[in-house]
RODO-2510 file (C-alpha; in nm, 4 decimals, decimal comma):
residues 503
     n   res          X          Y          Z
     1     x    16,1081     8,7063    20,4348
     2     x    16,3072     8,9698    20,2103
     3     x    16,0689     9,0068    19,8431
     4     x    16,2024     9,1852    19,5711
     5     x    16,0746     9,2948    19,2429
     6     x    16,3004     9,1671    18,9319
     7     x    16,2772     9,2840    18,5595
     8     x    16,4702     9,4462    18,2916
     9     x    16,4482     9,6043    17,9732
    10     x    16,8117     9,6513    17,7574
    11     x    16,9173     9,8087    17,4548
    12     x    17,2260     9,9694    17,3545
    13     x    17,1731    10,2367    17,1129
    14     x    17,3648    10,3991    16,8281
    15     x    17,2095    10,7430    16,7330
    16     x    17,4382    10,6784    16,4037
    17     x    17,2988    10,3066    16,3179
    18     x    17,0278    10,3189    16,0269
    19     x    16,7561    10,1120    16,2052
    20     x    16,5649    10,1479    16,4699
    21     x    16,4136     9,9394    16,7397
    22     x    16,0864     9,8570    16,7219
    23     x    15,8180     9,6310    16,9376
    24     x    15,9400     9,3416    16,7080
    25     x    16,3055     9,3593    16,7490
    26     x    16,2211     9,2813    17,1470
    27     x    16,0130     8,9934    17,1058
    28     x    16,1980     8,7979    16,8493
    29     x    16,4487     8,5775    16,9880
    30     x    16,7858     8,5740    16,9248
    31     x    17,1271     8,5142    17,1435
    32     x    16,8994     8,5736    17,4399
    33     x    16,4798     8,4551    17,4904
    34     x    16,2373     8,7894    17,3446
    35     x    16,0482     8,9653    17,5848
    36     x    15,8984     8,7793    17,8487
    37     x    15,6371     8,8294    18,1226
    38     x    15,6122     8,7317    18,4664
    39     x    15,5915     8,3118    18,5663
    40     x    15,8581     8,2232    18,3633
    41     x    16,0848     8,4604    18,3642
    42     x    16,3631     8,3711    18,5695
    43     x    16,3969     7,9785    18,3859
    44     x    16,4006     8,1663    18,0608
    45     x    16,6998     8,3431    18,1970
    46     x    16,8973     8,0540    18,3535
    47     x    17,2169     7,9417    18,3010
    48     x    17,2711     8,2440    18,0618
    49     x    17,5563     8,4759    18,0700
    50     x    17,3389     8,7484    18,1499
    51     x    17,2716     9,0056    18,5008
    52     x    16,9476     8,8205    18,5642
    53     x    17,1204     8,4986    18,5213
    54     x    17,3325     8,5616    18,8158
    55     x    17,0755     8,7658    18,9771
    56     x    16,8235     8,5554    19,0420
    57     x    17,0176     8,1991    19,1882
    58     x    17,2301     8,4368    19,4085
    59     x    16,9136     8,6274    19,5667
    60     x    16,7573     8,3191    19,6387
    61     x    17,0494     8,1351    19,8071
    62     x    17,0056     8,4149    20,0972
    63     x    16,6312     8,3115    20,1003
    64     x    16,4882     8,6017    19,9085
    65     x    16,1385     8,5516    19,7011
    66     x    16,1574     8,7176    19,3790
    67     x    15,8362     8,8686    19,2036
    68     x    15,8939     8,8398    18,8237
    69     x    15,8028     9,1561    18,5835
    70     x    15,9451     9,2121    18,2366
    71     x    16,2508     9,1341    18,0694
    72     x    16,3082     9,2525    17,7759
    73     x    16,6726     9,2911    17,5017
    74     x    16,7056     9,3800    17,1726
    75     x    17,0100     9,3863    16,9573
    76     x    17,1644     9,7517    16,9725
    77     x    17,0350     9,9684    16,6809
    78     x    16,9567    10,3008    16,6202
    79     x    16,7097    10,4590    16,8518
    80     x    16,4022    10,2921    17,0158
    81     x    16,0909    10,4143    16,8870
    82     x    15,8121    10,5930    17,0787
    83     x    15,5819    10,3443    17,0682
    84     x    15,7989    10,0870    17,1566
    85     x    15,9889    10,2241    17,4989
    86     x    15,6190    10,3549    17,6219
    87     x    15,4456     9,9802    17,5477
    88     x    15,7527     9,8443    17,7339
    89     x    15,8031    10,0917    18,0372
    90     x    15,4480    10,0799    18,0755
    91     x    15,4272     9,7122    18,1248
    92     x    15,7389     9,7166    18,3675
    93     x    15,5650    10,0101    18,5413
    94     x    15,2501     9,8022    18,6066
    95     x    15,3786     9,4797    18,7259
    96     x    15,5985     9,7131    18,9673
    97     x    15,3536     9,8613    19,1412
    98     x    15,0892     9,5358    19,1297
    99     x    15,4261     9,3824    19,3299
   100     x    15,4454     9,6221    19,5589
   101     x    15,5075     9,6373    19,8876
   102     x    15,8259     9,4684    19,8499
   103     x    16,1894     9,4967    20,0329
   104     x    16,3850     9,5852    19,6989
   105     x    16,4095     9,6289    19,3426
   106     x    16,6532     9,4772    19,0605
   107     x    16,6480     9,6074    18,7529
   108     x    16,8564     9,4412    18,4692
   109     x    16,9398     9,7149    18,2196
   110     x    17,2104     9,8304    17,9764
   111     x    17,2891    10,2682    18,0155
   112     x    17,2992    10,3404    17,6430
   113     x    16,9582    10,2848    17,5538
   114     x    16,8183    10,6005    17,3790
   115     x    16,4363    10,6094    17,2907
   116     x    16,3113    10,9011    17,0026
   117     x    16,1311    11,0718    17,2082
   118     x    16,4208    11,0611    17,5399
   119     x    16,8139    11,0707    17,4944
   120     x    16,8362    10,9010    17,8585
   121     x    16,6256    10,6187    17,8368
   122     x    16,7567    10,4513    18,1759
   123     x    16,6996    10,7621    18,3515
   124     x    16,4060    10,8266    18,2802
   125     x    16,3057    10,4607    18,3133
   126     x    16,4563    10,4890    18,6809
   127     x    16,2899    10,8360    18,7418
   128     x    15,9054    10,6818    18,6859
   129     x    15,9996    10,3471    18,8772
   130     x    16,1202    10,5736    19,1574
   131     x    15,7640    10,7943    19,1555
   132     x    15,5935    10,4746    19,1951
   133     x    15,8368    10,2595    19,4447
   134     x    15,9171    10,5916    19,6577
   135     x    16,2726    10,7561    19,7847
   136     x    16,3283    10,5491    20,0342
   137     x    16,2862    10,1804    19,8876
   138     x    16,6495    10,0097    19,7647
   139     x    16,6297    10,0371    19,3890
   140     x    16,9999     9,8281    19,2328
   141     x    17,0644     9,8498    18,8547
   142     x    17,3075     9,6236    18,6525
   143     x    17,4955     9,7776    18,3600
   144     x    17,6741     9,7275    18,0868
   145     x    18,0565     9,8083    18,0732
   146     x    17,9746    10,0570    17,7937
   147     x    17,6936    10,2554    17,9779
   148     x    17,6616    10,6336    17,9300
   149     x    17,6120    10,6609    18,3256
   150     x    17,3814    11,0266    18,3567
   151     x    17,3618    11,2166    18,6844
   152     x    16,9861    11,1534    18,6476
   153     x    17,0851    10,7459    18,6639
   154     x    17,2944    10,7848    18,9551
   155     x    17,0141    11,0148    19,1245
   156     x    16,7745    10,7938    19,0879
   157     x    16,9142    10,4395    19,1763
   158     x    17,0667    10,3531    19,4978
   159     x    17,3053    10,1544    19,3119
   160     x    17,4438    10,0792    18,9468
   161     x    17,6611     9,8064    18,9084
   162     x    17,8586     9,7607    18,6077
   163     x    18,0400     9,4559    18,4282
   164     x    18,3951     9,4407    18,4815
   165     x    18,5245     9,2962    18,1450
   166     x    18,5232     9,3502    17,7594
   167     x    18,4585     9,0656    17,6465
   168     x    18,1405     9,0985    17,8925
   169     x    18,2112     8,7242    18,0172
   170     x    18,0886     8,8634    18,3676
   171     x    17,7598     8,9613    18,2502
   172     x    17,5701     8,7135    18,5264
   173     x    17,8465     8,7423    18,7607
   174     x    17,7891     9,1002    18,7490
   175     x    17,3654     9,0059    18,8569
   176     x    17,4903     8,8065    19,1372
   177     x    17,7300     9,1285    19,2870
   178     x    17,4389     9,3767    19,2357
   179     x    17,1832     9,1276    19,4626
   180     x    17,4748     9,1242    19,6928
   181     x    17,4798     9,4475    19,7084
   182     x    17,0618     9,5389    19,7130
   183     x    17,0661     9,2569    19,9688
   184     x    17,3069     9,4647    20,2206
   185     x    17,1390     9,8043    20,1576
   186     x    16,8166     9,5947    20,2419
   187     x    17,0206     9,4903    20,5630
   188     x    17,0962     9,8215    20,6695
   189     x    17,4659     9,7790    20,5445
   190     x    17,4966    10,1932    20,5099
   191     x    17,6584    10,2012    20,1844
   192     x    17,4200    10,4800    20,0591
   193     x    17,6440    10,7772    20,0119
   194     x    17,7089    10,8216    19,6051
   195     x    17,9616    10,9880    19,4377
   196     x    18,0150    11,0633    19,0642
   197     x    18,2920    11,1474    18,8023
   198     x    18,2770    11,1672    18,4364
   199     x    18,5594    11,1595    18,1933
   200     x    18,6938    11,4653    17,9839
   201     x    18,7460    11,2978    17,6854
   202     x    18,5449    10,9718    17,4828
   203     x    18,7196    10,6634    17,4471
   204     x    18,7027    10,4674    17,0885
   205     x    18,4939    10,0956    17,1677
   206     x    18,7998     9,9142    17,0163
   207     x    18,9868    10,1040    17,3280
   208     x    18,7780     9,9711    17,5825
   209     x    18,8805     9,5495    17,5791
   210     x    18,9956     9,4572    17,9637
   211     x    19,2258     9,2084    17,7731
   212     x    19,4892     9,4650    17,6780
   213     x    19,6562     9,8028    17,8527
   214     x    19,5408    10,0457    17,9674
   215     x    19,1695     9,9017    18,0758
   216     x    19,3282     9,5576    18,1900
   217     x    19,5027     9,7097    18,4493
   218     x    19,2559     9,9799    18,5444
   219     x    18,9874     9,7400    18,6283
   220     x    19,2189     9,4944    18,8095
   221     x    19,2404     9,7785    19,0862
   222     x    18,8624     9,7559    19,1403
   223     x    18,7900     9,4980    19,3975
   224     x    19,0785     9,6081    19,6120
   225     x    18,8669     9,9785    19,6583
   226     x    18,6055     9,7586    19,7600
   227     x    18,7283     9,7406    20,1397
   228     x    18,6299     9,8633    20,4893
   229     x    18,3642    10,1603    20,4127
   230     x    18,3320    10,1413    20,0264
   231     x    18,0348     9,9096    19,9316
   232     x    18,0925     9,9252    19,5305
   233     x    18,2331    10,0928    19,2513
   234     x    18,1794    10,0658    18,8703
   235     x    18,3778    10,1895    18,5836
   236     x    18,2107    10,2534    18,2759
   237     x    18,3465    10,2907    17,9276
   238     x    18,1021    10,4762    17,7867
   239     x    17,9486    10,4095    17,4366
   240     x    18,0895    10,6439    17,1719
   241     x    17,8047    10,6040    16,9454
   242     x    17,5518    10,7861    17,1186
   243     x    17,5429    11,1287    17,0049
   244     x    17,3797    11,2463    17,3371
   245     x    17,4411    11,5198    17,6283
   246     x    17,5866    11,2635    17,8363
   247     x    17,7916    11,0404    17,6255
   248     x    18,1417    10,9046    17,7530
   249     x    18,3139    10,7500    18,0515
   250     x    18,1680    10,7664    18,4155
   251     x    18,3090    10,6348    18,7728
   252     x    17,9963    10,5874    19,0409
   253     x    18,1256    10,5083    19,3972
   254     x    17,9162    10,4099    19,6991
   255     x    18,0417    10,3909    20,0666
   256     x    17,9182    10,4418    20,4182
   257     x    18,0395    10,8063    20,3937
   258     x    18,0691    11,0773    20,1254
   259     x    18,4157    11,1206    20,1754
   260     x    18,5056    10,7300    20,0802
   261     x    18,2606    10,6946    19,8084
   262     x    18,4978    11,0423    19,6655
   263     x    18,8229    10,9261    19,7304
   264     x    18,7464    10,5742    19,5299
   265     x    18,6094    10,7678    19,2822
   266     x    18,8736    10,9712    19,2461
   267     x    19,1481    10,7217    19,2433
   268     x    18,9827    10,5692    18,9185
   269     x    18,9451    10,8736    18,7561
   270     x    19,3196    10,9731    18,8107
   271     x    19,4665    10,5944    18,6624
   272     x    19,1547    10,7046    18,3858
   273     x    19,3541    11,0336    18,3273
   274     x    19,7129    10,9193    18,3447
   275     x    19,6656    10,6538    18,0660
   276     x    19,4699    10,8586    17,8354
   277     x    19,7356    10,8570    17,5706
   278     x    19,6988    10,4775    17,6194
   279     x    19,3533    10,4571    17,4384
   280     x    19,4077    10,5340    17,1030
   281     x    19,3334    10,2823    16,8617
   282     x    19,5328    10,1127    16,5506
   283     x    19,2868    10,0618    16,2409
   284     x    19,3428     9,9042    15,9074
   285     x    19,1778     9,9217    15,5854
   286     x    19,0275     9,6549    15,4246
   287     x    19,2943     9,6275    15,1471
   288     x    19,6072     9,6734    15,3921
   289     x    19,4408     9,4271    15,6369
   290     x    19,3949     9,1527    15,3732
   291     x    19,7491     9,2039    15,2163
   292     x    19,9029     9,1603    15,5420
   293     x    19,6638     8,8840    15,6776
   294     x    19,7321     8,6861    15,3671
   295     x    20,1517     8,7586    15,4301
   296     x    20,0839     8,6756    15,8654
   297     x    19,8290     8,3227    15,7266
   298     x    20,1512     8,1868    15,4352
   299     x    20,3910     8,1067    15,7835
   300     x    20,1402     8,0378    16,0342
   301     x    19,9553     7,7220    16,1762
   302     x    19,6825     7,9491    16,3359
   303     x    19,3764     8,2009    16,1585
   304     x    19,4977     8,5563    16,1294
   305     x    19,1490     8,7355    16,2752
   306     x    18,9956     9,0497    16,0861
   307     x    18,7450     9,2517    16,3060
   308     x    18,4847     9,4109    16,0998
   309     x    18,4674     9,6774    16,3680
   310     x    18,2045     9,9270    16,1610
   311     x    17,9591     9,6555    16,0456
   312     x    17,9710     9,5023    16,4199
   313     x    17,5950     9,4249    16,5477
   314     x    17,6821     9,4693    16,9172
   315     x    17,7329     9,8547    16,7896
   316     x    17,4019     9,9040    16,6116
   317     x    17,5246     9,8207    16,2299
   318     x    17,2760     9,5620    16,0895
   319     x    17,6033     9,3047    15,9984
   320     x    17,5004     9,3466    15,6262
   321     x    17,7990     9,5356    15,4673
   322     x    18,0259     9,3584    15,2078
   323     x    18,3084     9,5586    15,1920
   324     x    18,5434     9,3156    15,3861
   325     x    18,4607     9,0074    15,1895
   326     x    18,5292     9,2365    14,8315
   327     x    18,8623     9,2503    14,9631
   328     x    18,9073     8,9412    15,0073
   329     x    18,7351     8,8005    14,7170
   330     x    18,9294     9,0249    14,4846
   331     x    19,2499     8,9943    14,6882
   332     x    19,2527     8,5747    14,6560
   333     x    19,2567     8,4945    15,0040
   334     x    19,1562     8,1337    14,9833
   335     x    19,1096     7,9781    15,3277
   336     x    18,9102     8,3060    15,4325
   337     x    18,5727     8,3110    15,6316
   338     x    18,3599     8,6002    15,7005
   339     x    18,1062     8,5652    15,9547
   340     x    17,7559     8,6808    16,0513
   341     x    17,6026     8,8597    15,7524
   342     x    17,2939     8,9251    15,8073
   343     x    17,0854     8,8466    15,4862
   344     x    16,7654     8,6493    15,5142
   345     x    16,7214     8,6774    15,1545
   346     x    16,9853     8,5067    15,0827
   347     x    16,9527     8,1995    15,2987
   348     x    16,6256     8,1337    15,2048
   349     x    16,7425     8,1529    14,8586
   350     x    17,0225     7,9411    15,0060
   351     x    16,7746     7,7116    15,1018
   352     x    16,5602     7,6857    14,7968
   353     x    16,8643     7,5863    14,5972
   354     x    16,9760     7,3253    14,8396
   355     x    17,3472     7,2126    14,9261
   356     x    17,5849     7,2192    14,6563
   357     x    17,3860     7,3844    14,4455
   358     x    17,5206     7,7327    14,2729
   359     x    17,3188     8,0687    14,2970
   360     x    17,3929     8,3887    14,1497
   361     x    17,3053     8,6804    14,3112
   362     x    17,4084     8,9853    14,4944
   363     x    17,4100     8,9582    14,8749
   364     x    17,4499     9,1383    15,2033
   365     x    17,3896     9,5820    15,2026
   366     x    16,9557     9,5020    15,2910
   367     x    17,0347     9,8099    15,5018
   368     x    17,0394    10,0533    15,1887
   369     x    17,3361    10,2555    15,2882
   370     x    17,4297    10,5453    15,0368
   371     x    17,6912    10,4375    14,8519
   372     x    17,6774    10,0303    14,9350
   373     x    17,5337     9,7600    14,6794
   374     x    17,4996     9,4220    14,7022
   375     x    17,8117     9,2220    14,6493
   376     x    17,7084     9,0349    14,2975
   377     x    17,8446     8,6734    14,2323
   378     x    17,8307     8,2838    14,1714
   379     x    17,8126     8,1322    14,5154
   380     x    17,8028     7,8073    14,6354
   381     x    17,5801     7,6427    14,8826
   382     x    17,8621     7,4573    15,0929
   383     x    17,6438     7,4321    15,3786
   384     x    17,2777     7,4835    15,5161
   385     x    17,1801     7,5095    15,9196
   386     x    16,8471     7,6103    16,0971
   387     x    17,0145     7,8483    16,3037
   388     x    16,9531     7,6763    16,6081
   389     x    17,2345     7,6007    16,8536
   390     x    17,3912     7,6876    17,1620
   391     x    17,6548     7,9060    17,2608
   392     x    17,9773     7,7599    17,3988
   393     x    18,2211     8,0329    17,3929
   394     x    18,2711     8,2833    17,7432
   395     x    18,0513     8,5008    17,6029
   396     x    17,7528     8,3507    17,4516
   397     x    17,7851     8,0385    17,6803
   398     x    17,4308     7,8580    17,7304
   399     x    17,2893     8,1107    17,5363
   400     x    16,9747     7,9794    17,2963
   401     x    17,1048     8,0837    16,9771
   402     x    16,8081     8,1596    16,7224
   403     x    16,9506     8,3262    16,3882
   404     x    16,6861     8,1659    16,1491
   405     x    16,7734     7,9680    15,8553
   406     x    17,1816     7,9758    15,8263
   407     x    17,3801     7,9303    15,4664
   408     x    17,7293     7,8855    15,4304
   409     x    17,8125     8,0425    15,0325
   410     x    18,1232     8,0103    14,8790
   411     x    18,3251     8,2264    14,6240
   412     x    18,6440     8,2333    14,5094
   413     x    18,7800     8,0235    14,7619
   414     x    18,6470     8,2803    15,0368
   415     x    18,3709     8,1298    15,2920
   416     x    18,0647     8,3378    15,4329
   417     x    17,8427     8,2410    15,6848
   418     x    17,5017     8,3896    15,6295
   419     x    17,1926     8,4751    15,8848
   420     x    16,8197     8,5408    15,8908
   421     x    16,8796     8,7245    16,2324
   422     x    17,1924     8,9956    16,2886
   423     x    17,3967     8,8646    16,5622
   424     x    17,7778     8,9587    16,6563
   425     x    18,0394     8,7326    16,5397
   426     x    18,1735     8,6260    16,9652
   427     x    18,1010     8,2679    16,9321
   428     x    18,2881     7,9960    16,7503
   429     x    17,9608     7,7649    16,7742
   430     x    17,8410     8,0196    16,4955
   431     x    18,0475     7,8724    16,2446
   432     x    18,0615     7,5287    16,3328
   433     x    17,7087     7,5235    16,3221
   434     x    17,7617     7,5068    15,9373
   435     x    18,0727     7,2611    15,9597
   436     x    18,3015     7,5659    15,9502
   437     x    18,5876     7,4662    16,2071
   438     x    18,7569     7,8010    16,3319
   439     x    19,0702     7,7145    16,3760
   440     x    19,1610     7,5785    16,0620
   441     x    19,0906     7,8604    15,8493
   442     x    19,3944     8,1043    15,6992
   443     x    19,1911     8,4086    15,7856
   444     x    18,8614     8,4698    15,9261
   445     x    18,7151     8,8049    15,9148
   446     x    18,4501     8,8580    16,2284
   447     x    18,1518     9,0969    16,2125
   448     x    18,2167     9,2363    16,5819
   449     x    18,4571     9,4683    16,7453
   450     x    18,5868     9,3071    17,1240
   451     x    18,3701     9,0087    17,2213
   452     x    18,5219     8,7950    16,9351
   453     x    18,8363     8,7936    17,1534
   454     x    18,6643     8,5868    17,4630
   455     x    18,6417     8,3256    17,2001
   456     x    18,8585     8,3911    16,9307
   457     x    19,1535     8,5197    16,9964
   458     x    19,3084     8,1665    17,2265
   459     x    19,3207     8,0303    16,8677
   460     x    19,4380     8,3103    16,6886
   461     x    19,8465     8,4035    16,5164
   462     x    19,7143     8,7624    16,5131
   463     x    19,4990     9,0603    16,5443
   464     x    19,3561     9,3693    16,3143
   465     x    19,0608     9,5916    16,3603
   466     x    18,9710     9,6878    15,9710
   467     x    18,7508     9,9551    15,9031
   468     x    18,5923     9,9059    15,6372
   469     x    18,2710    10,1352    15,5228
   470     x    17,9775    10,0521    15,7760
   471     x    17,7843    10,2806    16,0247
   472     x    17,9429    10,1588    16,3538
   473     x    18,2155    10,4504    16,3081
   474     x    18,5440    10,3003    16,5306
   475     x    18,7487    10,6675    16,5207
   476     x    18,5304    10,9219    16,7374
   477     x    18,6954    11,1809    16,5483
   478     x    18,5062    11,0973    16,2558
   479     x    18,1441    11,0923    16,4033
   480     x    17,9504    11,3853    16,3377
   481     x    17,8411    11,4764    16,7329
   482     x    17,5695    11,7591    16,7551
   483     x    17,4586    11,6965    17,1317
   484     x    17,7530    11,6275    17,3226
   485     x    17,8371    11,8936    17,5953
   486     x    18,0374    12,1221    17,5774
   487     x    18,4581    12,1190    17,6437
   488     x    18,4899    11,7015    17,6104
   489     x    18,7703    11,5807    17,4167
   490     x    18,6558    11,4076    17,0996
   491     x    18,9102    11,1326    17,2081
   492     x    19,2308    11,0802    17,3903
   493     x    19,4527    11,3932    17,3444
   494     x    19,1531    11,5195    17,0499
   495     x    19,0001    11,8475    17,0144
   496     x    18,7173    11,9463    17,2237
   497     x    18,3943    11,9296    17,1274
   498     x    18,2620    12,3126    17,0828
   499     x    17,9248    12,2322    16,8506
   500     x    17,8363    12,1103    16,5415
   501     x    18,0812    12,0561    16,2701
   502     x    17,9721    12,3416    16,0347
   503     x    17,7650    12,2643    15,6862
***
């Protein structure tokens, strides 16, 4: 009978974001269950639009036992600390080898998770699992689209396999290929030859979505390299916000032979290559957006969407900045709503005032950015929730949503939904949680930068990434990068990268 050893342990990280990730922000639920430990696992997990969701179901329907270890998430943030990664590695390490002997090993990971004390926290996580498991045993990882793939990584692991969209809506369907694929390198299937590209230049996170050119297309030519010798190949985006050696866009190919596993890899990179140009992004600021949102909203039957791109939690911000909703607010955009900000001070103020009621205060900026204040004013409590619900979008579907007490305040005809917990604005459940329906607001201005658009954008007249101030930086060319390598493009067509800007 085939046994293999399941856990995980995710986190995407931007070096840029002002918090960090500490022991708490892994147990504390949110979108997805807190950390959990062995019996149990796997139900936790179920039914969730995650790789061990998919995982798990698919390696048992070929008869496999699984032996539960860890699984642990946190909402991306700046770096995780010392402390934390070592409690957490340590406790994966452990129930590893306790489970050992076994046939193969799944880990469920992300491949932008930098700790203080490591810039590669995956590879180094897949370097100590190796020294314990040996060369030889069948170790798969599943990633996330926006990985920073490291040639430590791809030594390391006999296979990483990556999600396919943005929107990640194949998160779980993404656990299910990799235990296909651990299951035939546990059969002998030969696909064990690796081979390994990165990109030249960075590509912006608002130029990644597989809903529009040039990704769509890209990653449509995937499963049809999947054929005769070639076992797998992933394209990752890379995730611009890691100021790290390794940052950026990576193709990993694996195929019976070396020379397969290069030529796949080598027909992604060129279709990479030729679109470069491609993956620039558009941005707007927060006046222009609103102006023209409010023009698009006066003739249409359908929300005009604003993506907070630079306060977006999926990127590390802490989805507490204000400058958005000042625009609006000042602007008169009746009919607008802004959702998540993160505020738990708020709600529970929120909360102590009770529905209807009218509080004046400042909310949103807890995150103490220089520069950023509190956005002062008289709102009213139009709505209270207990943050409680379940996802129903492509996204977030089945997912356990636990945001802590919820407030919907209103001023000047603009509509905020407010959190105790950050999470990214990808699920219309979210609002209507607080009797906000979606689809009949003018304008509604979402704290995220792609996954809204699994949910979001069916309903939507049109489109605009905004940037305005927040520490998810969308333009690459703005970041200030101090660890990159040497001779990569700052982004499509940009300069190269040659050091530290000076001063």
């Amino acid at each position: 009978m085939t046994r293999i050893i399941a856990g995980g342990f995710q986190h995407e990280t931007s070096t840029f974001a002002p918090t960090p990730a500490d022991y708490s922000a892994f147990t504390t639920p949110g979108a997805w269950p807190g950390l959990t430990r062995g019996e149990g696992l796997f139900e936790a997990l179920a039914e969730i639009n995650v790789g061990m969701g998919g995982f798990a179901p698919e390696a048992r329907a070929s008869g496999a036992i699984l032996v539960p270890t860890v699984w642990a998430q946190a909402n991306p943030s700046a770096p995780v600390t010392r402390e934390t990664y070592e409690r957490i590695v340590t406790m994966l390490l452990e129930d590893i080898a306790a489970a050992l002997p076994a046939d193969g090993i799944y880990l469920d990971l992300h491949g932008a998770m930098v700790a203080e004390h490591f810039e590669d926290g995956e590879g180094e996580l897949l370097r100590r699992v190796r020294e314990i498991a040996g060369p030889d045993l069948p170790l798969v990882a599943s990633l996330d689209l926006h990985a920073n793939v490291t040639p430590l990584m791809v030594e390391q692991a006999s296979a990483l396999v990556a999600f396919r969209t943005y929107p990640h809506i194949d998160m779980a369907e993404t656990g299910a290929r990799a235990a296909r694929h651990l299951l035939g390198l546990i059969g002998g299937s030969g696909h064990a030859h690796k081979a390994y590209w990165q990109c030249p230049f960075l590509i912006p996170l608002t130029s990644q979505c597989t809903m529009t050119a040039p990704a769509e297309a890209i990653y449509a030519g995937l499963d049809d390299l999947e054929r005769g010798e070639v076992g797998h190949v992933s394209l990752c985006m890379g995730f611009p916000l890691a100021d790290i050696r390794e940052c950026g866009a990576t193709v990993v190919a694996y195929a019976r032979n070396a020379r397969d596993a290069e030529v796949a890899v080598a027909t992604v990179a060129a279709a990479v290559e030729a679109t470069e140009g491609e993956f620039a992004s558009e941005y707007w600021t927060p006046d222009d957006a609103v102006r023209e949102a409010m023009r698009i909203a006066s003739a249409a039957s359908r929300p005009v969407l604003l993506a907070d791109t630079q306060d977006n939690p999926g990127a590390g911000a802490d989805s507490d900045t204000t400058g958005l909703i000042e625009s609006l607010i000042r602007l008169g955009a009746e009919g607008a709503v802004v959702g998540i900000l993160n505020d738990p001070a708020a709600a529970e103020a929120a909360h102590a005032a009770g529905e209807g009621a009218t509080i004046k205060r400042g909310i949103g900026e807890g995150s103490g950015l220089p520069g950023h204040k509190p956005l002062d004013g008289r709102w009213r409590v139009a709505a209270l929730g207990d943050g409680e619900f379940e996802g129903t979008g492509p996204f977030y579907k089945g997912s356990r949503m636990r945001l802590g007490p919820m407030a919907l305040l209103e001023c000047g005809g603009v509509r905020v939904v407010v959190s105790s917990r950050k999470q990214q604005a990808a699920d219309q459940a979210m609002f209507r949680h607080l009797g906000v329906e979606p689809a009949a607001a003018k304008i509604l201005g979402l704290k995220s930068s792609v996954h809204f658009r699994a949910d979001f954008q069916p309903i939507a007249e049109a489109v605009m990434i905004v940037t305005a101030p927040g520490p998810s930086i969308a333009d690459t060319l703005a970041l200030d990068y101090r660890r990159l390598r040497q001779g990569v493009r700052l982004a499509p067509h940009g300069p190269v990268f040659s050091g530290p800007k000076a001063g």
